[in-house]
C-alpha positions, 0 to 999 in steps of 0.5 A, spaced: 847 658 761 845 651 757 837 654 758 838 660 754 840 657 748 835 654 742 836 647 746 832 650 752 832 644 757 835 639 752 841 644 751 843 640 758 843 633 754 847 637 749 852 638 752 853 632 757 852 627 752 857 632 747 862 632 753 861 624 754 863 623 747 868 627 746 872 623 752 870 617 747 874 620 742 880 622 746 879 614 748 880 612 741 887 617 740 889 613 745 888 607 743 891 608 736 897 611 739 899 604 741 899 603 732 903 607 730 910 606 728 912 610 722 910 615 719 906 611 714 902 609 720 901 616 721 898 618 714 896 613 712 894 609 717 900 603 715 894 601 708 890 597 714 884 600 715 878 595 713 873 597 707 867 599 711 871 604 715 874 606 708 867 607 706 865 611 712 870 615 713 870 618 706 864 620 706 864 623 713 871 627 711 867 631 707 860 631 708 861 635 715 857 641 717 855 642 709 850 635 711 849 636 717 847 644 716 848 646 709 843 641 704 837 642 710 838 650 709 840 650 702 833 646 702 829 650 707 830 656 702 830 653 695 826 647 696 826 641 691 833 645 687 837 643 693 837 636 692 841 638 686 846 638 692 847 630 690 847 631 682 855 633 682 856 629 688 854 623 687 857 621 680 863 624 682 864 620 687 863 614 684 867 616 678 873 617 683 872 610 687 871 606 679 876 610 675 882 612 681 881 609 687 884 602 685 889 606 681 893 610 686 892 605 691 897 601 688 901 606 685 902 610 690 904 603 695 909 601 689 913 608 689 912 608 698 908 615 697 903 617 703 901 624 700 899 626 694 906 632 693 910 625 693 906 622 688 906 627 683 913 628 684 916 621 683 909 620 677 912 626 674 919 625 675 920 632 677 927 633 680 927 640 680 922 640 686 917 645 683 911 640 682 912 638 691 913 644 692 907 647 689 903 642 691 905 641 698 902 648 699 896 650 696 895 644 701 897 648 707 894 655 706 887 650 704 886 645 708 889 650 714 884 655 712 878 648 712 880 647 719 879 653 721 872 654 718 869 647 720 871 649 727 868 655 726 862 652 725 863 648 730 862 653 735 857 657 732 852 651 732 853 649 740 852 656 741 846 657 738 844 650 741 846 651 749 848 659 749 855 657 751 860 663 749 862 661 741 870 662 743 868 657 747 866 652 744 872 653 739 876 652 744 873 646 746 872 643 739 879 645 737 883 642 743 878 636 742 880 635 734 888 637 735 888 632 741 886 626 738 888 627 731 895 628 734 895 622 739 893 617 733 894 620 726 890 616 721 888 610 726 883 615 729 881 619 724 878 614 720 875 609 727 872 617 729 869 618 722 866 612 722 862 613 729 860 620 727 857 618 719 854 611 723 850 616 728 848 622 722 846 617 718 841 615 722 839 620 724 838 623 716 834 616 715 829 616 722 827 625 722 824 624 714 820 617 717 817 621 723 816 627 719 813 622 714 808 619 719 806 625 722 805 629 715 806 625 709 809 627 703 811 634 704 810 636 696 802 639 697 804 643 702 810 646 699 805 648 694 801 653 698 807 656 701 810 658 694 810 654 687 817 656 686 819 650 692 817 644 688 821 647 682 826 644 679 830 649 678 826 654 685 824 658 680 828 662 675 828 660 668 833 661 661 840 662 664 839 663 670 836 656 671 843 653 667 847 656 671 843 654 677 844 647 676 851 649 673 853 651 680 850 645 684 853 639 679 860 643 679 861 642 686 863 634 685 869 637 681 872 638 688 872 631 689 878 629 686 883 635 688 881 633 696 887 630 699 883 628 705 878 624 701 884 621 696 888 619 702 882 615 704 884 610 697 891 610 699 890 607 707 884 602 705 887 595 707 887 591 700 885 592 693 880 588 693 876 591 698 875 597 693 868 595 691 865 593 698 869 601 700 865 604 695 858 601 696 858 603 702 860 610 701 855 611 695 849 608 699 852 613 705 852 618 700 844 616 697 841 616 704 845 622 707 843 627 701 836 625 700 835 624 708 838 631 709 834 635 703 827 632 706 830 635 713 830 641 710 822 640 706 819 638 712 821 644 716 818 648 711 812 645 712 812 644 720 815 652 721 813 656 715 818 660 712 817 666 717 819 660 723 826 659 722 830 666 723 837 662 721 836 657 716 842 654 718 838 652 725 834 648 720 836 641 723 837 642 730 830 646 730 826 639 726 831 635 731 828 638 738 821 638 735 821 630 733 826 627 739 826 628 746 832 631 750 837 626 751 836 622 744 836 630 741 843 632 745 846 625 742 844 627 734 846 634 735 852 633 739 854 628 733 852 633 728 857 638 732 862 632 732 862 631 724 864 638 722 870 635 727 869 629 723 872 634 717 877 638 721 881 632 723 882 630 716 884 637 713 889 638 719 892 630 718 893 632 711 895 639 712 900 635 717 903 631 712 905 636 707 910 639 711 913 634 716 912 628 709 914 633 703 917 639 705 921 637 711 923 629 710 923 631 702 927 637 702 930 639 709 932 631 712 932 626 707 935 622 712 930 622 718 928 616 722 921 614 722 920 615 729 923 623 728 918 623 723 912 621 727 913 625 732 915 631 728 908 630 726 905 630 732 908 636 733 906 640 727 899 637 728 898 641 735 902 648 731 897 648 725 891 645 731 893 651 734 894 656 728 887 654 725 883 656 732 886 662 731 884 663 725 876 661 727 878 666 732 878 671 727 873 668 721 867 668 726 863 673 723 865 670 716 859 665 713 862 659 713 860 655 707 862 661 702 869 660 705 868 653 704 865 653 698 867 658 695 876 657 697 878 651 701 873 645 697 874 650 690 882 652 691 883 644 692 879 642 687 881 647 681 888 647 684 888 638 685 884 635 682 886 636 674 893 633 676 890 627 680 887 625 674 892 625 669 897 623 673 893 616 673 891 616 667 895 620 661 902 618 660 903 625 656 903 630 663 909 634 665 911 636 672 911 644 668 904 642 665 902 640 673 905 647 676 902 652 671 896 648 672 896 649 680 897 656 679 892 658 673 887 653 678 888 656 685 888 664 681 882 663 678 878 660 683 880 666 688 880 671 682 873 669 680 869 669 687 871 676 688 868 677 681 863 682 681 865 685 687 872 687 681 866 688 676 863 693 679 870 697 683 871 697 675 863 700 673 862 694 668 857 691 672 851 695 669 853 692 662 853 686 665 846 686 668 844 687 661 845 681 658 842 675 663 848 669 659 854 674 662 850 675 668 850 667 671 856 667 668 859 672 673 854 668 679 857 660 677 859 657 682 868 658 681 870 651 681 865 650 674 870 655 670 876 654 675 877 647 673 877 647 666 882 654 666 886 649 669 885 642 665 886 647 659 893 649 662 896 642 664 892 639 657 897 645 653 903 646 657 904 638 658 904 638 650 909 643 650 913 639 654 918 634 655 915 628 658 916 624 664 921 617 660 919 610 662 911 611 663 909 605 659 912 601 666 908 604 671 902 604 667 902 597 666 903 596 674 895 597 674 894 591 672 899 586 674 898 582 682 904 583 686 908 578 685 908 580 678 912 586 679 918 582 683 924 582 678 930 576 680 935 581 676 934 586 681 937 583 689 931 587 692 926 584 687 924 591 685 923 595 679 928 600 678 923 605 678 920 603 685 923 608 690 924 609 697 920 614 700 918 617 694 925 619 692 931 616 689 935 613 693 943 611 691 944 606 693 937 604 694 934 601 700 933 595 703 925 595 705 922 589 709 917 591 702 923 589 698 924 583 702 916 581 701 916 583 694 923 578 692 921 572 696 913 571 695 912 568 689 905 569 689 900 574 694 893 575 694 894 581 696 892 584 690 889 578 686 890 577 678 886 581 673 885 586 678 885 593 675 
C-alpha cells in the first residue's frame, strides 16, 4: 500500500500526480510522432529545436537522479565538499557549449551526420570501418547499461516513497520511457526534459527559501554536529584532500564523451541560438547545484545525522517536511521523472548507434528514411525491453557506483578525447582514435575494480603505507581514464598517416552557409560534403543541396560566426 511507504498519506498524491504525469508524457510522444520524417528527425529531432529547450534539456539529460538524490546525499554526509559536485561540472560544461558546440553543430550538418560514430567516420576519413565500428559500441554496451541504471533508481525511489513493489515501479517506469521515446524520438525527449528541469529546478530554489526562513544559514549548526562538515575538504588533509577535490573536478571530464548531451549541440535549430542555449543551461546548472547541495545541509540540520537512515532518502525526506501532500507528490514524482529525463536520452542515443551506424552504415546503405525510422522504433522497444531487464538484475547494485563509476566514466574516457580533437587538431587519426577507446574504456573498468586486484595480488598492505599511492588507487577512474586515453590518441595519431584535405573542413567554422555553396559543383557542395555521412558515387541530390546552390545568401549561420 501507498501508506506504508516514506510518503505516508502523500504516497496517494505521489502516485496520483506521477500517474497524472506520465499520461502528459505519453501525450507528448504522440504528438511529436506526427513530426517525424526521416531519420534525422528522429535523432536529432530535424536540427529544430529552440534554445531554450536545447539548454533545458541538456542539463536535465545528465543531471537525473544524480541531482535530485546524489548531490543531497553526497551533502548530507560530507557537508560543504559536496558542493565541489559543481567544480568540474560547471566549467566543463561551459567549456563544451564555448569550445564545441558551434563547431560540431555545423560540422556535423555539412557532412549530413546525426551521430557522433559517423561524425568520427567521415572527419577521420576512416574507410576501414574500425573507428564507427568501435565507437558505435561502447555506445551501445554504456548508454544500455545507464538506462538500466536510472530505471533502477526510478523504482527504488517510488518504492521507498509509496511502498509499491520496486519491480513495479521499473516496470511502469521502463514501459513509460520506452513508449514515448519510441513514438516521438527526439521531439519528445527534448519537449519532456524541458518540463521535468522546469519542475526540479524550482523545486532546488523554493526548498533552500523555506529551509532558510525557518532556520537560517545552516553553517552554525552544522558546526555543532561536526567541525568536518563546514571543511572544505570534510576533513581529511595531505593526499587525501588532493585527491578528494581530484575526484569531484574529474567527474566533468565526462562531459565531452556524453552523446546525449553532445547530441543536444547538433539538433539545436540555429548557430546563433548557441549563446541563449548556453546561458540557460549554466544558469540551470549554478542553481540546481547550489539548491541541491543546501537540500542536503538543511536536512543535516533538520534531522541530525542519525535522522535519515538512507541518505539517498534526503530530498524526499526535506521534501515532505516543507510541502503539504499534493505539492510533495508533484516534486517527487518530477523527481522520479528526471531520472527518466536521462533514461530516455541514453536509450535514444543507444538506438541510433545501431539502426544509424551499424545497420544503415554497414548492413543497408541504401535504406529508405521511412524503413530507417521504423527500425528505430523497433530497436528502441528491444533495447527498452533489455535495459528493464537488466534493472531487473542490477536492483541490489548501488546505482551511482554503476553510474559514475562505468557508464558517465567509460563514455567520458572512451568519447570524450576523440570529440575533442576531432573539432579541434587537424593532426588526429582514425588509428589514434580506436586505440584511444579502447586504453579509454580498459582503464576506466580496470581502474574501478583497482584495489579489489590490489588486495587479490597482497600488495594492498604496502599501498596502505604510502598516503599519495593510497589516494591514487581511490581517485575517481575517470581522472587517470582520461589522460591514458588523451596520452594514446596524442602518440598513436602522431605516428600515423593523417586524414588529407583537413584544411577545408576546418575553415567550414568560420564561413556562413552561403559561403560554402560551389558554382563548379552542380549540387553546389564541397566534395567532401557527404551523404549521409558517407561517400556516395555518384552523390546525391539532397534538397540541402538544392538550398545550398541556389540561396546566395542565408542568415542561417550569420557571418563572422564561429
Amino acid at each position: 500500500m501507498a501508506s506504508e511507504g516514506l510518503a505516508g498519506s502523500a504516497g496517494v498524491w505521489v502516485l496520483g500526480t506521477f500517474g497524472v504525469y506520465l499520461l502528459v508524457l505519453l501525450g507528448i510522444g504522440l504528438y511529436s510522432s506526427r513530426l517525424m520524417d526521416s531519420v534525422d528527425d528522429y535523432v536529432i529531432g530535424g536540427r529544430s529545436i529552440g534554445p531554450v529547450v536545447t539548454g533545458f534539456s541538456e542539463r536535465a539529460s545528465e543531471m537525473s537522479g544524480w541531482l535530485t538524490l546524489g548531490v543531497p546525499s553526497d551533502a548530507f554526509g560530507t557537508g560543504v565538499m559536496a558542493f565541489y559536485n559543481g567544480l568540474g561540472m560547471i566549467p566543463a560544461d561551459l567549456f563544451a557549449w564555448a569550445g564545441l558546440a558551434k563547431r560540431l553543430r555545423k560540422y556535423t550538418e555539412i557532412v549530413k551526420a546525426v551521430t557522433l560514430p559517423t561524425f568520427f567516420e567521415t572527419r577521420l576519413q576512416d574507410d576501414t570501418g574500425y573507428v564507427k565500428g568501435v565507437s558505435a559500441f561502447v555506445l551501445m554496451i554504456f548508454e544500455g547499461g545507464y538506462v538500466g541504471a536510472q530505471i533502477v533508481a526510478a523504482g527504488t525511489l517510488l518504492e521507498v516513497l509509496t511502498g509499491v513493489s520496486s519491480v513495479v515501479g521499473i516496470l511502469v517506469g521502463g514501459v513509460i520511457v520506452v513508449g514515448y521515446t519510441m513514438l516521438g524520438g527526439y521531439f519528445a525527449v527534448a519537449w519532456s526534459d524541458y518540463v521535468q528541469g522546469a519542475i526540479i529546478l524550482a523545486a532546488f530554489i523554493v526548498l533552500p527559501v523555506i529551509a532558510f526562513t525557518n532556520y537560517g544559514l545552516p553553517f552554525g549548526e552544522l558546526a555543532s554536529v561536526g567541525s568536518s562538515y563546514t571543511s572544505a575538504t570534510a576533513g581529511m588533509t595531505g593526499w587525501a584532500a588532493i585527491f578528494g577535490i581530484i575526484s569531484y573536478a574529474a567527474i566533468g571530464l565526462g562531459i565531452p564523451g556524453n552523446p546525449h548531451v553532445m547530441v543536444r549541440f547538433m539538433g539545436i535549430d540555429e548557430v546563433k541560438n548557441i549563446r541563449l542555449a548556453a546561458l540557460v543551461a549554466q544558469l540551470f546548472m549554478f542553481v540546481a547545484y547550489i539548491g541541491a547541495g543546501f537540500v542536503g545541509l538543511y536536512a543535516l540540520v533538520v534531522f541530525g545525522q542519525s535522522g535519515i537512515e538512507d541518505p539517498n532518502n534526503v530530498m524526499p525526506m526535506l521534501t515532505l517536511e516543507f510541502f503539504p501532500g499534493a505539492i510533495a507528490g508533484i516534486i517527487l514524482a518530477a523527481a522520479l521523472a528526471a531520472m527518466m529525463s536521462s533514461a530516455d536520452s541514453q536509450l535514444l542515443v543507444a538506438t541510433s548507434a545501431i539502426v544509424e551506424d551499424v545497420y544503415h552504415g554497414y548492413v543497408n546503405p541504401d535504406a529508405s528514411q521511412e524503413t530507417l525510422v521504423r527500425y528505430s522504433q523497433y530497436v528502441t522497444l528491444a533495447l527498452g525491453a533489455a535495459s528493464v531487464a537488466f534493472a531487473f538484475l542490477a536492483q541490489n547494485t548501488p546505482i551511482y557506483t554503476l553510474v559514475l563509476d562505468y557508464a558517465w566514466g567509460g563514455l567520458g574516457a572512451a568519447i570524450g578525447p576523440t570529440l575533442i580533437a576531432a573539432l579541434w587538431w587537424k593532426r588526429v587519426t582514425a588509428t589514434g582514435s580506436v586505440a584511444s577507446m579502447i586504453v579509454g574504456t580498459t582503464t576506466m573498468i580496470l581502474w574501478t575494480q583497482l584495489s579489489t586486484v590490489l588486495e587479490l595480488l597482497g600488495l594492498m598492505g604496502a599501498i596502505d603505507g604510502s598516503p599519495f599511492l593510497t589516494g591514487l588507487v581511490g581517485v575517481y577512474g575517470l581522472f587517470p581514464a582520461f589522460i591514458f586515453s588523451t596520452a594514446t590518441l596524442i602518440v598513436v595519431s602522431l605516428v600515423t598517416t593523417p586524414p588529407e584535405g583537413v584544411d577545408d573542413h576546418f575553415e567550414s567554422f568560420d564561413k556562413p552557409l552561403s559561403a560554402l555553396s560551389s558554382s563548379d559543383d552542380p549540387t553546389g557542395t564541397p566534395d567532401y560534403v557527404t551523404d549521409g555521412g558517407r561517400d556516395v558515387d555518384p552523390k546525391a541530390v539532397t534538397e540541402t543541396d538544392t538550398i545550398r546552390a541556389h540561396v546566395e545568401e542565408s542568415d542561417y549561420w550569420e557571418s563572422g560566426e564561429e
